[in-house]
C-alpha positions, 0 to 999 in steps of 0.5 A: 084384581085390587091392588092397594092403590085401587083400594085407597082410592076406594077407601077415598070414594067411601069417606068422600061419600059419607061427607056428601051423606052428612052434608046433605043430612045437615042442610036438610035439618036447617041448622048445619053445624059448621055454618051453610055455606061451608057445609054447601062447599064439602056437598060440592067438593065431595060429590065430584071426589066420590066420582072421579076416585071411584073412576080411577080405583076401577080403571086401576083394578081394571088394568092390572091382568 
């Protein structure tokens, strides 16, 4: 069952997603519009958010009987 806390943390999954789709869009263009470096720190940092709120918004939902 989805509670609210499993579904902000999934909501934090999506917009975390959508960063790391963007970022890896404006490496490949050639010339990101932040700069390449900070464009590869949002990459690094996005994936690994996208992981662990998707993992902690399933165990939540999961945990709720």
């Amino acid at each position: 069952m989805m509670t609210p806390k499993s579904g902000v943390l999934l909501l934090a999954s999506c917009v975390a997603a959508i960063a790391a789709i963007g970022s890896v869009f404006e490496l490949t263009s050639g010339t990101p519009k932040f700069g390449s470096g900070v464009t590869w720190v949002i990459l690094a940092l996005s994936i690994p958010s996208v992981i662990a709120a998707f993992y902690a918004a399933v165990k939540d939902a999961n945990s709720v009987k």
